[in-house]
Every structure is written in C-alpha cells, then in structure tokens.
C-alpha positions as CSV (number, residue, x, y, z in Angstrom):
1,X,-17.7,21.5,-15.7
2,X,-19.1,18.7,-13.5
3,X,-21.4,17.0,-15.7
4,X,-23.7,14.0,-15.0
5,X,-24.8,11.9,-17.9
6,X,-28.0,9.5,-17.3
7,X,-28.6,6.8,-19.6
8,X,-25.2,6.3,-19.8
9,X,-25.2,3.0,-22.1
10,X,-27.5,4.2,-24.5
11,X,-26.8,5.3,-28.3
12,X,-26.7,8.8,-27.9
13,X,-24.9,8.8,-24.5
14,X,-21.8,6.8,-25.5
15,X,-21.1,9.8,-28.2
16,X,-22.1,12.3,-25.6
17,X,-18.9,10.3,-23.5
18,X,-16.6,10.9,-25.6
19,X,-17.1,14.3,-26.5
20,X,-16.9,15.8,-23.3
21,X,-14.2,13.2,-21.3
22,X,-12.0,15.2,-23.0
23,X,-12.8,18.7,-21.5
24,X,-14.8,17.9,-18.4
25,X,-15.2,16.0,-15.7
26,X,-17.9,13.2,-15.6
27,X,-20.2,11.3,-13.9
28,X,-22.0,8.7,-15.5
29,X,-25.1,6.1,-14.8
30,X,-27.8,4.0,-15.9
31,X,-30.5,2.0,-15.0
32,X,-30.7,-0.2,-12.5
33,X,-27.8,2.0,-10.7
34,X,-30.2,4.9,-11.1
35,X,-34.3,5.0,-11.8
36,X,-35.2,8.5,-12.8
37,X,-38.9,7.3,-11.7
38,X,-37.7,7.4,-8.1
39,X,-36.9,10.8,-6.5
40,X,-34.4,9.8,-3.6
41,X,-32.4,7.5,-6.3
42,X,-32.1,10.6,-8.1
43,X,-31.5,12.5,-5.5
44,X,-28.7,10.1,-3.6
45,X,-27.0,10.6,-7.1
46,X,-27.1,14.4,-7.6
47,X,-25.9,15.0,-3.6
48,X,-22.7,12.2,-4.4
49,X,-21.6,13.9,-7.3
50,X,-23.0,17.8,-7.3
51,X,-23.3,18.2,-10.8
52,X,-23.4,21.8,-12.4
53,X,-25.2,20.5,-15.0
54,X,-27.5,16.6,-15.4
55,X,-28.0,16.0,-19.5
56,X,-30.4,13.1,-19.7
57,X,-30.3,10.7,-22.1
58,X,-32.3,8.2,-20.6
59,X,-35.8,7.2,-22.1
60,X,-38.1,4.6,-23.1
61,X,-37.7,4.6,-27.1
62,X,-40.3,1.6,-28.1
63,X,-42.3,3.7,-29.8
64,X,-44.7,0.6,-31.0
65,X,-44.4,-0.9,-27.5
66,X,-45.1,2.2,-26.0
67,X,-48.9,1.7,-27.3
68,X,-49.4,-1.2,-25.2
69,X,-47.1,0.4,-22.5
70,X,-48.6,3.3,-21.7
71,X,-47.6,3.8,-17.8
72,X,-44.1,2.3,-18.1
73,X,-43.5,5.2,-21.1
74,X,-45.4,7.8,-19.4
75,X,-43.2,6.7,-15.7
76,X,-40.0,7.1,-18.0
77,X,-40.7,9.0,-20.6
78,X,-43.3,11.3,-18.5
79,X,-42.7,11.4,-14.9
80,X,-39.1,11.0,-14.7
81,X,-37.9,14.3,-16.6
82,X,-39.8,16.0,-14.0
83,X,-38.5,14.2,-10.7
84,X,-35.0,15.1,-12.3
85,X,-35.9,18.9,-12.7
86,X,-37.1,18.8,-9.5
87,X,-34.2,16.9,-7.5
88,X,-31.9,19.6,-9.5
89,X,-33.9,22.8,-8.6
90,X,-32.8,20.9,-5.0
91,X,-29.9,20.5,-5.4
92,X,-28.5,24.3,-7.4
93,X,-27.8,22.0,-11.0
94,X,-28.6,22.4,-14.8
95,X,-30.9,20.0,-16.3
96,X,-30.7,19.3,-20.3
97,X,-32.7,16.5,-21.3
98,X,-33.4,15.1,-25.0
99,X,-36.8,15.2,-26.7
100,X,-38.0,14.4,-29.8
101,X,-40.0,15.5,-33.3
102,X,-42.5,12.7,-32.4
103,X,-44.1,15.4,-30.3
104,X,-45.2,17.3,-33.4
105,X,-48.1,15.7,-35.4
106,X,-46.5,16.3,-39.2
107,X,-49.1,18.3,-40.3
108,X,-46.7,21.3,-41.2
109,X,-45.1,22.3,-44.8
110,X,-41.9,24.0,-43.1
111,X,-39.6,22.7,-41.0
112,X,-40.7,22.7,-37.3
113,X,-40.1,25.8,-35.0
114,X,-39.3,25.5,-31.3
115,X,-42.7,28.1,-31.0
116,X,-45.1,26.1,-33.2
117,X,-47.5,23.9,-31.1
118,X,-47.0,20.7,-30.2
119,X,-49.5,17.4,-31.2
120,X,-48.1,14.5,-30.7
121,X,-49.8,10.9,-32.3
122,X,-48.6,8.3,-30.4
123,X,-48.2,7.0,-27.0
124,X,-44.6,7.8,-27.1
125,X,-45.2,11.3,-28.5
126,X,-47.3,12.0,-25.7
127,X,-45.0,10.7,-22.9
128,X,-42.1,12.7,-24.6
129,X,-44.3,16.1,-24.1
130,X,-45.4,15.2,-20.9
131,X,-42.0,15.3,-19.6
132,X,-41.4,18.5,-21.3
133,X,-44.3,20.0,-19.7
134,X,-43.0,19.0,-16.6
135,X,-39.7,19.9,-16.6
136,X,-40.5,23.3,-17.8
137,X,-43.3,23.6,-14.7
138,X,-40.4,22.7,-12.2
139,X,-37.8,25.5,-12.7
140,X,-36.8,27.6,-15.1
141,X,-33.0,26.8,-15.2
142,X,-33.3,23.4,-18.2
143,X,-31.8,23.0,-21.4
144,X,-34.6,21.0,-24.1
145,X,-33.2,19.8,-27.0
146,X,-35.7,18.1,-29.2
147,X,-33.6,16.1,-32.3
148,X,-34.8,13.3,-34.6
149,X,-33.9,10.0,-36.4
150,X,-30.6,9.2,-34.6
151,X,-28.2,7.0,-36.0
152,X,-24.9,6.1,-34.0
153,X,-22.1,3.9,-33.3
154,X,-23.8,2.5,-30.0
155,X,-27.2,0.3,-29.9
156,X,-29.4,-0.2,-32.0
157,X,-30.6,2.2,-35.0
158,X,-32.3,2.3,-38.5
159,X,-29.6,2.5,-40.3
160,X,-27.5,-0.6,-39.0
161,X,-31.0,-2.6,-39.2
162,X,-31.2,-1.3,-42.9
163,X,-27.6,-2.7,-43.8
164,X,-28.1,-6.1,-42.1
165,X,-31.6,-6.2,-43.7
166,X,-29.5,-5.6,-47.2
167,X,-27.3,-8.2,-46.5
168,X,-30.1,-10.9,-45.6
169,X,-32.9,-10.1,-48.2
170,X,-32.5,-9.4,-51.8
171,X,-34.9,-6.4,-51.7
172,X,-36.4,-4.0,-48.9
173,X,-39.3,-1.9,-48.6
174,X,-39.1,1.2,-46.7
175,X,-41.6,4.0,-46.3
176,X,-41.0,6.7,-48.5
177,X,-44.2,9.5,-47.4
178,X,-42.6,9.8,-44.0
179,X,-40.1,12.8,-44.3
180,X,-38.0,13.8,-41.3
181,X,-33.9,14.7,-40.8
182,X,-31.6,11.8,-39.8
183,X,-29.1,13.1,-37.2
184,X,-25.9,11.7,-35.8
185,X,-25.8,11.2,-32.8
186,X,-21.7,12.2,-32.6
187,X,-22.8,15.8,-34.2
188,X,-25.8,15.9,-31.5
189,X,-23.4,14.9,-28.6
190,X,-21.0,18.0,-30.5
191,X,-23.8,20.6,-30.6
192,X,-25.1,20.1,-26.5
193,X,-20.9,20.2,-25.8
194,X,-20.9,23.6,-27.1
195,X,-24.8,24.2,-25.8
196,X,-23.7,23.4,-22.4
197,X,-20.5,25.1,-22.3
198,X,-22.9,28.5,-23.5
199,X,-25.3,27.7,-21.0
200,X,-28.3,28.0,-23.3
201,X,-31.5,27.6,-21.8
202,X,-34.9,27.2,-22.8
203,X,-36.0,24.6,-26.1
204,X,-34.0,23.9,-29.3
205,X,-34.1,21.9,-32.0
206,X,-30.8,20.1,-33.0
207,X,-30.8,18.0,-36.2
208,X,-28.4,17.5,-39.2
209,X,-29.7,19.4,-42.0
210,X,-31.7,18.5,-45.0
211,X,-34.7,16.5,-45.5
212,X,-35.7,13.4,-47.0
213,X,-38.0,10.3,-46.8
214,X,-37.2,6.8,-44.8
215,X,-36.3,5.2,-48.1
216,X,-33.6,8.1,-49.3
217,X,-32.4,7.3,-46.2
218,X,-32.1,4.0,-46.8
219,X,-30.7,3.9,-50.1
220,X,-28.5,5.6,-49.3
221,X,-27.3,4.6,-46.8
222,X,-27.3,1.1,-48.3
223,X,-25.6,2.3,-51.7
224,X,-22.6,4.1,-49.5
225,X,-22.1,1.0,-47.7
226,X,-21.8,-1.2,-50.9
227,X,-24.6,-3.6,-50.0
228,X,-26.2,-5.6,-53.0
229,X,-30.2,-5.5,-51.5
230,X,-32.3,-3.0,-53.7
231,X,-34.3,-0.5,-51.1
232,X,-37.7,0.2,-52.4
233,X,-40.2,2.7,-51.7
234,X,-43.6,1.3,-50.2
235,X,-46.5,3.4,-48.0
236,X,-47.2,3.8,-45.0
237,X,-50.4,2.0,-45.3
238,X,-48.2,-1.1,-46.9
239,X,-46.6,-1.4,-43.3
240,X,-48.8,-0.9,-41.1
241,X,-47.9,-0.3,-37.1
242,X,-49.4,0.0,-33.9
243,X,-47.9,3.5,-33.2
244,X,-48.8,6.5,-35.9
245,X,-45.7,8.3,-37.1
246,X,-46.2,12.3,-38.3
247,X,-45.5,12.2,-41.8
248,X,-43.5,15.5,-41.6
249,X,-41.4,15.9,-39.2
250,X,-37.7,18.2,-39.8
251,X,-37.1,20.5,-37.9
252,X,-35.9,24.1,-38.0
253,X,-32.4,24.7,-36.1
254,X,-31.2,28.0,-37.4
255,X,-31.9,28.4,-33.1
256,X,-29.1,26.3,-32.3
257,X,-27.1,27.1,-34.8
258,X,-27.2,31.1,-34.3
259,X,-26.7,30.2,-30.8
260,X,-24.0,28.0,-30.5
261,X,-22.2,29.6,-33.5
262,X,-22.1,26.3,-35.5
263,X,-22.3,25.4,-39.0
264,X,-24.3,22.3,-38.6
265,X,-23.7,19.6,-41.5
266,X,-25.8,18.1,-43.6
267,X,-27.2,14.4,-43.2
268,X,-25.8,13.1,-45.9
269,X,-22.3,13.8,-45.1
270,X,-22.8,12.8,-41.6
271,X,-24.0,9.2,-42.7
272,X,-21.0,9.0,-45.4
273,X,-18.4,9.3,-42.2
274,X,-20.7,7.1,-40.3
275,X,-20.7,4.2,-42.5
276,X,-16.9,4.6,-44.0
277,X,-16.1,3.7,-40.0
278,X,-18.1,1.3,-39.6
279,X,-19.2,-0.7,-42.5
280,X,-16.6,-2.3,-44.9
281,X,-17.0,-1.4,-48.7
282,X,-18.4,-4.5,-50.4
C-alpha cells in the first residue's frame, strides 16, 4: 500500500510511522511543506506521490484556544478535511482522517454509538464535525475514525503533563466528573493499520476500553510511574476554562473491533506499558 500520512510530526502520526514503515510504503508531510487549507498544496502532493490511501492526522488541537480562534480551527479543523476529500475523489485515493468524542455533547449514559447524534460544545467540537460533514458530502470512498484522550510517546499529552506536574507540586487537582477513555496512540496507529489494510469505510469509533474520570486517570498514571505528588479530585466548576468539555464522553467500539477482528485492550494496561518505557520507577 502507498500511504500518505499528513501531520506527520504530530503525536499520533509518529506511532502511525512506525506501524506501517514496516509493511508499506510511505509518504509523509507536515505543515509548512503542506497546508491542507489550500487545495493545489494538496493537490501538488497527492499527484507527486499517488497515494492509494491519505490518513490525516493533522489538526488544530487547542481546544481552549480554539474559542478565541474560531476561523483558524474551523480553516484546519473544518475546511481542510474537505479540500483533502476532494483533492482525493481527484485524484482515485482513500481518505481516513481522525475525529474526536468532543463532537458529542456528554449527555448520554452509554457509551457513544457511531449512529447516535452528534452535539458538540465547544469551538473545537464544532470545527471537528464540520470537517466530518464535509468530508462525508465530498465522496463516499473515507475512512472516519473518531478516538479520544490520546496519550503517546510524541508531543505533548495529559499524561506526561500529569507526571511533570507530580514531580513539581506536592499535590494536584484534576477533574474527576469528566468521564471519557484514554487511548494510546500506538494501539490507535495498530487499529487504522489493520482498518486500512481491510479497507473499512464509513465512521468508527477506536478507543482503548474502559471508562474512568480525569483524576483515575491521573492517579494512576502517577502511582504506576512512582511519583510522590498526591492527585486529587476537584470539579469542573473548581477549574474553570474557556472551552466546555462533555462530561461523558466513551465511546462504543464493538464496530471496530468486529470489523477489524481485534481484541482491543483496556486503558489501563495500555498506560502500564506506556509509562514502564518511558518513565523511570522512583
């Protein structure tokens, strides 16, 4: 497979890398040597390298930024999905791009369906759906694959800010009424190898299993890694931020699962192998 990878120096793309060097052939690209806001830089990329298949993993992720930067998330976030669905209906290629839960409003009891309606919060929310919307109203040939609280060896993430926050302060407060599923971003970059390879098409959910708050999370991430600080549990009301979060947002991905014929693993082991390689026991 001739795959191109956009975004290539982000978190989830470095994983993505070097899952599938080892089976296909790659392409990859980031910004400023690409802007998925402009159609012939697109387009000057797909005819060089004829990709059978363009995952993107590019995307403006400042979710409390994106409230004041509504057109530079809505360009990226928004707009650019769709240029890229329609420079590959062009050019004869795949498209899988990466949402999120944000674009659920965390109203539900259950774990999220891909059929149960979208309604996002924020800004960012918004811009994610928005790009959704428009790849799906460009051709029918795309790969959606919403996942949620990524943590990974590349960039910058919640848990590597929760472990330098233990080292620094002797106690930290983390919200504990926001419930979601932390995901790896090596498993993610696993799951779309075997989703690509399938050629599934259409929206899925891809998450590590189980459920739990930001502070579980935290603690344990924190108690795994051997860090001293104490993780408390505070509101969401005690931290207040510019961007609302849904308070409930896992998602359901017996899809994925059935489809690519995985057993997907459960958070917790998934942040046990994360932080034995990368965090020294204290």
């Amino acid at each position: 497979m001739k795959l191109l990878i956009i975004g290539a120096n982000g978190m989830l793309a470095r994983d993505v890398i070097s899952v599938f060097e080892r089976d296909h052939e790659l392409a990859v690209c980031d910004h400023p040597h690409i802007d998925i806001r402009s159609a012939d830089s697109v387009m000057s990329f797909l005819d060089r390298h004829q990709p059978e298949w363009v995952l993107n993993c590019a995307a403006y992720t400042d979710v409390d930024g994106a409230e004041t930067n509504r057109d530079l998330a809505f360009a990226v976030n928004g707009d650019g999905p769709g240029i890229l669905a329609r420079a590959c209906c062009t050019q004869g290629s795949r498209l899988c791009h990466i949402s999120t839960d944000f674009v659920f409003d965390g109203r539900n009891r259950e774990p999220y369906r891909e059929t149960d309606p979208a309604g996002p919060l924020s800004v960012y929310g918004q811009s994610k759906l928005a790009g959704e919307q428009q790849i799906q109203q460009s051709f029918d040939d795309y790969l959606i694959v919403r996942t949620s609280w990524l943590f990974g060896r590349g960039g910058n993430n919640f848990v590597k800010t929760i472990c330098r926050l233990a080292t620094e302060r002797p106690e930290v407060g983390v919200v504990d009424d926001q419930r979601g599923s932390p995901t790896s971003a090596a498993d993610l970059a696993a799951i779309l190898k075997v989703a690509l390879e399938k050629n599934l098409c259409g929206i899925y959910h891809a998450c590590n299993t189980g459920v739990c708050s930001w502070f579980e999370f935290a603690r344990e991430a924190v108690e795994l890694a051997g860090l001293s600080g104490r993780v408390v549990p505070i509101t969401t009301a005690d931290m207040p931020r510019p961007a609302p979060r849904p308070a409930f947002s896992a998602m359901d991905c017996s899809k994925i699962s059935r489809d690519c014929g995985l057993h997907i693993r459960h958070w917790r082991e998934a942040l046990r192998d994360y932080i034995a390689q990368h965090y020294q026991v204290m």
